[in-house]
N, C-alpha and C positions, 0 to 999 in steps of 0.2 A: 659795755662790750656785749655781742651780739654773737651769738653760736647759730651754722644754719639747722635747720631742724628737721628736712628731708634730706632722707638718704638715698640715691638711685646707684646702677652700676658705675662704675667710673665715676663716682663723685667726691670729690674730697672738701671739707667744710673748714672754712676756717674764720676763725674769731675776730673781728680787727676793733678795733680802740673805734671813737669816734673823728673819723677822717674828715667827714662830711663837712666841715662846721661846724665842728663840735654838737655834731648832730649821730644819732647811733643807723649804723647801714647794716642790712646784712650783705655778706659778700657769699656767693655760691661760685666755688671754681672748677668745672670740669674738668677732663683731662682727654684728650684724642681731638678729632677734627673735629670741628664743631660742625652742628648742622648748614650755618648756613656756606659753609666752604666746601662741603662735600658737592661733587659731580652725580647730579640725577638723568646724566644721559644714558649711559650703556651699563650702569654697575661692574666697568671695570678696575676692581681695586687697586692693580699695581697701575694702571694710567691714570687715574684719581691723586693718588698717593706719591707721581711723579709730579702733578700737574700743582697740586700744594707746593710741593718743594721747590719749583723753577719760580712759585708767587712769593715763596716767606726770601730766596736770593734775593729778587728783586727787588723787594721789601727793604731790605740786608742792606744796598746797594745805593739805595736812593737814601739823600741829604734833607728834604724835609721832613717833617716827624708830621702825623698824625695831627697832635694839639699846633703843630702851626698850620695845618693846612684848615683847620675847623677855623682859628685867629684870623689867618688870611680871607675866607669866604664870610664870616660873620661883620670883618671890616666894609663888605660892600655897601650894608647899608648900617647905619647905627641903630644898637638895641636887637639886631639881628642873635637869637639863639639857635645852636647847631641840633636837627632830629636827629641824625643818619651822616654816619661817614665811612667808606671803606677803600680799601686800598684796593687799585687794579692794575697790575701786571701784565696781564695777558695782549694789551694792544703794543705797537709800536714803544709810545714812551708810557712807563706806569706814571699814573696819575691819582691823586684822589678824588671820590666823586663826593661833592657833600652838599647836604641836603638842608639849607636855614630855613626858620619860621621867620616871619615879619611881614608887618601888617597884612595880614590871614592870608599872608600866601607862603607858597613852598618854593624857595628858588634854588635851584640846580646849577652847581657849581663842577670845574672840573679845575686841578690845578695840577701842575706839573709836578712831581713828586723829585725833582733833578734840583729844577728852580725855583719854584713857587709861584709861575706866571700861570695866569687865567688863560685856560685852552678854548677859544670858540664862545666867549660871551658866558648868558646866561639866560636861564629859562624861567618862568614864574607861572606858578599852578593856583589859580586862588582855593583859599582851603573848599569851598563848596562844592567844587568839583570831585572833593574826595567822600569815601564813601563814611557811615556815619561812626566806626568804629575807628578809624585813620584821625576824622576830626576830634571825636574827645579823646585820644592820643595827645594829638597836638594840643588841645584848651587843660589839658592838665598837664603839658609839658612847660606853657605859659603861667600856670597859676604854680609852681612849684617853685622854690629860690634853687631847687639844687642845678647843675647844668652839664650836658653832656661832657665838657671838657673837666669836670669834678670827679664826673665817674672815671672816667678817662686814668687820669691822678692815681685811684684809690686802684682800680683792676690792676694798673701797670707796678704798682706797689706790693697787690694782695699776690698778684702770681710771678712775681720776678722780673717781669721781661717788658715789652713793647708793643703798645695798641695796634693791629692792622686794621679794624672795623671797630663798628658801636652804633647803636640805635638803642630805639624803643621798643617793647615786648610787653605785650599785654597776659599777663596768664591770672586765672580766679577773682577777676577784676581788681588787680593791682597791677599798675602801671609802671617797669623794671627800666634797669638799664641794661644791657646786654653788650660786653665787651670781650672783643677778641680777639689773645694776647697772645705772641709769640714769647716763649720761655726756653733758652736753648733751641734745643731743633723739633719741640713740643708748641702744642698749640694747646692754649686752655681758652676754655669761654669764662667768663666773670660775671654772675648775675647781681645788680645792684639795684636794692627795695631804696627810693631816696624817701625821707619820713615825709609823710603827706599826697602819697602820688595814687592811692586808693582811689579806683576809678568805679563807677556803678557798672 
C-alpha cells in the first residue's frame, strides 16, 4: 500500500491496496473542477460552473459508461489500447471521443453515449506525425501491462463515483494516468503512477 507524498491545496491522499494487478499505484485525488474541464474563455465562474453542471446531467443521462465506450473503440481493430477518452455533452447528442493506439497510429473514435453506435467513421494519425513528447507518451503506454481501462477501475473506486475522462499526463518524467471522476455532484481528478511508466 501506497500513501501519496505531495500535498498541494485541495488535495486529498489516499492509500489503496494493490488494485493494479497486484501491483502497488499511487492514487492522487483532487477535489473541485479539474483543470482540464474548466472554461479558459471569459473566466466567468458562475457560467463555467453552470456549464460543468449541464455536462456531469448529460453524463447522468446517458446509458453507456465510459469503460464501454473505450471496449467499443478498442474492438475496431484487435490489440487496439485506449490513450485518451472523454465525455462531450455540449453537441446535439453527448458522445465519447476516444482516442486508440494500434499499429503507431492514433485513431479517433466518436460513439454515441445513448447507444454505443460509431458517429462519422474514423480517423488515423500515424504516430510520426506527433510531436516527440506525445510519441514517447504513447511507446511507453505500449510497453507498460497496465491499461487505461485499469486506471479507469481503480479512480472510479478510489474516489466514489464515475469516469467522465482519462488520459495520459506526463509530469517529472513519469508517465500517469489522469482520471476524471464524478462523485455526487463533485468532480475529483484521480492521478494514477501505473509501476513501470517512468519516462526519460
Amino acid at each position: 500500500m501506497t500513501t501519496a507524498k505531495r500535498w498541494t491545496s485541495r488535495l486529498l491522499a489516499i492509500a489503496l491496496p494493490a488494485l493494479l494487478l497486484a501491483a502497488p499505484a499511487q492514487a492522487i485525488v483532487t477535489a473541485g473542477t479539474p483543470t482540464a474541464l474548466r472554461s479558459d474563455t471569459d473566466g466567468d465562474t458562475e457560467a463555467d460552473r453552470q456549464a460543468v453542471s449541464r455536462e456531469i446531467e448529460r453524463f447522468r443521462s446517458s446509458s453507456i459508461s465510459i469503460s464501454q465506450a473505450m471496449a467499443i473503440a478498442e474492438a475496431r481493430h484487435a490489440g487496439a489500447t485506449t490513450a485518451d477518452v472523454s465525455f462531450d455533452g455540449a453537441s446535439g447528442v453527448p458522445v465519447y471521443r476516444v482516442k486508440t493506439l494500434h499499429n503507431d497510429r492514433i485513431w479517433r473514435h466518436t460513439i454515441n453515449a445513448t447507444t454505443g453506435e460509431l458517429i462519422g467513421g474514423e480517423a488515423a494519425l500515424p504516430l510520426a506525425e506527433l510531436d516527440g513528447d506525445d510519441r514517447s507518451n504513447l511507446a511507453a503506454l505500449g510497453a507498460i501491462r497496465h491499461r487505461l481501462a485499469d486506471a479507469v477501475h481503480v479512480a472510479e473506486r478510489a474516489a466514489s463515483g464515475k469516469a467522465i475522462s482519462g488520459g495520459l499526463v506526463r509530469e517529472g518524467g513519469r508517465l500517469n494516468f489522469a482520471i476524471v471522476v464524478i462523485s455526487g455532484d463533485d468532480l475529483k481528478e484521480v492521478i494514477l503512477e501505473p509501476p513501470g511508466a517512468r519516462t526519460k
